[in-house]
C-alpha positions in Angstrom: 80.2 132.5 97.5 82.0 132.0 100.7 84.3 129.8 101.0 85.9 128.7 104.3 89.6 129.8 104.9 92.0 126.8 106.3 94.1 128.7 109.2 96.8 127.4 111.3 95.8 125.9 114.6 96.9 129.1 117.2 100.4 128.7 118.6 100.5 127.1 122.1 100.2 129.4 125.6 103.3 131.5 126.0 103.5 128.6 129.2 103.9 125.6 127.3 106.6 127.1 125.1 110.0 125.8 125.3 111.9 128.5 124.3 115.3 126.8 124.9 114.3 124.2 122.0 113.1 127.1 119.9 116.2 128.8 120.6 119.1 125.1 119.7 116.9 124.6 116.7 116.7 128.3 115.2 120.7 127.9 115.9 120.9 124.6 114.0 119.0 125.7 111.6 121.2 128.3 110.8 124.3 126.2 111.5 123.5 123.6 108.6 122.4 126.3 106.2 125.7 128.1 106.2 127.4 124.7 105.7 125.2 123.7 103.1 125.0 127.5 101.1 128.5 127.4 101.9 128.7 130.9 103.7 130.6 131.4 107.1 128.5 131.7 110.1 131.4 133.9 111.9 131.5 133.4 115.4 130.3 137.2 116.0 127.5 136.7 113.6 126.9 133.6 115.2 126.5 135.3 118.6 124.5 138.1 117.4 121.8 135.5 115.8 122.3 134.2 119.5 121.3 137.5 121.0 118.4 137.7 118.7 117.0 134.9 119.6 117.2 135.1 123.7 113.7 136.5 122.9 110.8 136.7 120.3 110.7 140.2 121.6 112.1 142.5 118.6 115.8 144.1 119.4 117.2 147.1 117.7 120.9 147.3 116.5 122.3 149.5 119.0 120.6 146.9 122.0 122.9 144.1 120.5 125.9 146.0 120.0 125.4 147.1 124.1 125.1 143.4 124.6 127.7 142.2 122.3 130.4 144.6 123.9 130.9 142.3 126.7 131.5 139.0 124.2 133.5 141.3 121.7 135.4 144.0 123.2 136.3 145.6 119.8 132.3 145.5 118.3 131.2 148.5 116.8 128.5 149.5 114.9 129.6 148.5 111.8 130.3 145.1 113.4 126.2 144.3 114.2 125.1 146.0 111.2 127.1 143.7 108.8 126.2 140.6 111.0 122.7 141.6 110.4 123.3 142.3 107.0 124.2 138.6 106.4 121.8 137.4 109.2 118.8 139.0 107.0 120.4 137.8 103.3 120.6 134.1 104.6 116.9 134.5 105.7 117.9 134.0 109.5 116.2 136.5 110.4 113.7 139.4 109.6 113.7 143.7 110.1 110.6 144.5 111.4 110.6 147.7 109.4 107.8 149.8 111.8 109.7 149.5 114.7 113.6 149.4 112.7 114.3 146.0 114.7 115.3 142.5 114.2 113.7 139.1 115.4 114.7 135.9 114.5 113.0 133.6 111.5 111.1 130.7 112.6 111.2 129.4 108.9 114.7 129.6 107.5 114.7 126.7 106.0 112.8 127.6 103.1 111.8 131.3 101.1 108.8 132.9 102.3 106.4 135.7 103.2 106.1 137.2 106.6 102.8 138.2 108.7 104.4 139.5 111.9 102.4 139.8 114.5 103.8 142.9 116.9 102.3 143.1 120.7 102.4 146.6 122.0 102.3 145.5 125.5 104.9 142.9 125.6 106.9 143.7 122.1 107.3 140.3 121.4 106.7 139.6 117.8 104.9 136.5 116.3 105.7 135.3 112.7 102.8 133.5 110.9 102.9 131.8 107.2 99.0 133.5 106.5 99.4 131.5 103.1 95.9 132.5 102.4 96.3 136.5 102.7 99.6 136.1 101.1 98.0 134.5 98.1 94.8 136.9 98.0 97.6 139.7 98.1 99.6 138.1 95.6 96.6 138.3 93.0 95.7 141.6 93.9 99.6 142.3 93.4 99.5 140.7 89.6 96.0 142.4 89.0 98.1 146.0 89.2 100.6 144.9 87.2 103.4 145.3 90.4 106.7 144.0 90.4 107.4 142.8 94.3 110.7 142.7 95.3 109.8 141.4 99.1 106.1 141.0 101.3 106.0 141.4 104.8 102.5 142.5 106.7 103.2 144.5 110.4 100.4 144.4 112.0 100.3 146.0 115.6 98.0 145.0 118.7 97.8 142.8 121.7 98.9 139.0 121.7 96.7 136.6 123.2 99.4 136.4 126.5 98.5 140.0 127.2 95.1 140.2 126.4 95.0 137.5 129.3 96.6 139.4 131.8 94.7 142.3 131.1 91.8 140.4 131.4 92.7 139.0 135.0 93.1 142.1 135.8 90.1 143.2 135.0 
């Protein structure tokens, strides 16, 4: 029997997002975990969540050392890859393991699953809760018998911003 599947109304056009508001409360999200976990949010791992978050586009390590240079003279590689380190054990953010980037978490406030959405044309990467697949996966996880240590689905295409544009140009 079929049953109908509850989904998440579709996020708002790429226009009506106001990516300064996503950007303060990602940040103060952050800020009051740390306080609460009790963990520093250094100022260099605070700028490098910063630099993650100018964009829902995925950035690679060696893109926010290039653009943490002129912040922090004495950054090196080590220095972003500890940040990140942190960034990722706080749940501030997530490695988008096909591409071996970074984009922020729009859910660090509580533990959960990731379905990233990845655009080919525009790189920007979409997180959605898909509590449904999760949970189908989850059963189909326990039905082998498998241990999990974490779940996140990649799935590559074209957002709904793109597919727009491609079709106006059509």
């Amino acid at each position: 029997m079929n049953t109908p599947i509850e989904t998440s109304p579709p996020p708002p056009p790429r226009s009506e997002h106001d990516h300064q508001k996503c950007v303060s409360e990602a940040i103060g999200t952050a800020e009051h975990l740390c306080v609460v976990r009790g963990v520093q949010l250094t100022p260099i791992r605070h700028q490098v969540l910063e630099l993650i978050w100018e964009s829902h586009k995925a950035v690679k390590a060696y893109e926010l050392l290039d653009r943490l240079k002129p912040l922090q003279s004495a950054a090196k590689p080590a220095t972003i890859y500890r940040a990140l380190d942190f960034l990722i054990e706080q749940g501030l953010i997530h490695r988008v393991e096909s591409l071996n980037a970074f984009v922020g978490c729009s859910s660090s406030g509580h533990q959960h699953e990731q379905l990233l959405l990845i655009c080919k044309h525009c790189n920007e990467v979409e997180e959605r809760p898909a509590t449904e697949v999760m949970q189908a996966l989850s059963q189909e996880l326990d039905q082998a018998g498998f241990i999990v240590h974490s779940k996140a689905i990649e799935i590559h295409g074209i957002c709904i911003k793109c597919v727009a544009l491609c079709n106006e140009q059509d």
